[in-house]
BADO-685506 format. One line per field, with one value per residue (C-alpha): residue number from 1; chain; y, z, x. Coordinates in steps of 0.5 Angstrom, whole numbers, plus 500, padded with zeros to 3 digits. Layout:
N
i NUM,... $
ch A,... $
y Y,... $
z Z,... $
x X,... $
This chain:
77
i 1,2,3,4,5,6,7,8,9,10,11,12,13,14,15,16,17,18,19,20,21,22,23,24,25,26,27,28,29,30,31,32,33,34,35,36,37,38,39,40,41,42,43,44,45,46,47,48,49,50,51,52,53,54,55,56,57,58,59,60,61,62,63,64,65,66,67,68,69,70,71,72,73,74,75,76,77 $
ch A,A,A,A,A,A,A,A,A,A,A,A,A,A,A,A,A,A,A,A,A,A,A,A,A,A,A,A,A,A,A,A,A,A,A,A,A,A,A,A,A,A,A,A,A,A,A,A,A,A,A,A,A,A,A,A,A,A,A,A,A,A,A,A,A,A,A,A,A,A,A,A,A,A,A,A,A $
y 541,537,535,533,526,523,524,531,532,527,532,538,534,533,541,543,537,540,548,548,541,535,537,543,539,535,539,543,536,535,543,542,535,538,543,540,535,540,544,537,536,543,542,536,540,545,541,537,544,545,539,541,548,546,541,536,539,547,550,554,561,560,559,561,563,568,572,571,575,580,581,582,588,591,592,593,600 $
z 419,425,431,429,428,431,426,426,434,432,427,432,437,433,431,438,439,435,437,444,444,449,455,456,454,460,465,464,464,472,474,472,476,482,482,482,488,492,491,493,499,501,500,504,510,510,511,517,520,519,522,528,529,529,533,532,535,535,531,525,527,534,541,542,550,548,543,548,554,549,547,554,555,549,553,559,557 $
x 125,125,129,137,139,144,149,148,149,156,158,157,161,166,167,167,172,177,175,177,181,180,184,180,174,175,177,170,166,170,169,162,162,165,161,155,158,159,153,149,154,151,145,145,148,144,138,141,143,135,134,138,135,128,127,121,114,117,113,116,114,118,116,109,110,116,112,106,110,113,105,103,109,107,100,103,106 $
């Protein structure tokens, strides 16, 4: 009982082959491939948008000076 050899994962290939055909094989193989293309073009675009929403120095939570003056309102009242 250990991991499957070789010619036992050419076996199952062969069987899935002839259950679901070749045709629609590949058209899964380029679904999934296109996917994963446009899952990595998105995510790159989401970085560069990051990149362009929080300039270098800002600081993450937002501008310090904005939350400094809604404090001061808040005290005023």
């Amino acid at each position: 009982m250990g991991s499957f050899s070789i010619w036992h994962w050419l076996i199952v290939l062969a069987i899935v082959a002839l259950i679901f055909g070749t045709k629609r094989l590949r058209n899964v193989g380029e679904d999934l491939g296109s996917a994963i293309k446009s899952f990595r073009k998105g995510m790159q675009d989401d970085s560069q948008q990051q990149l362009k929403a929080d300039p270098p120095g800002a600081a993450p939570g937002g501008d310090a000076a904005a939350d400094e003056a809604k404090s001061e309102r808040s005290d005023a009242r």
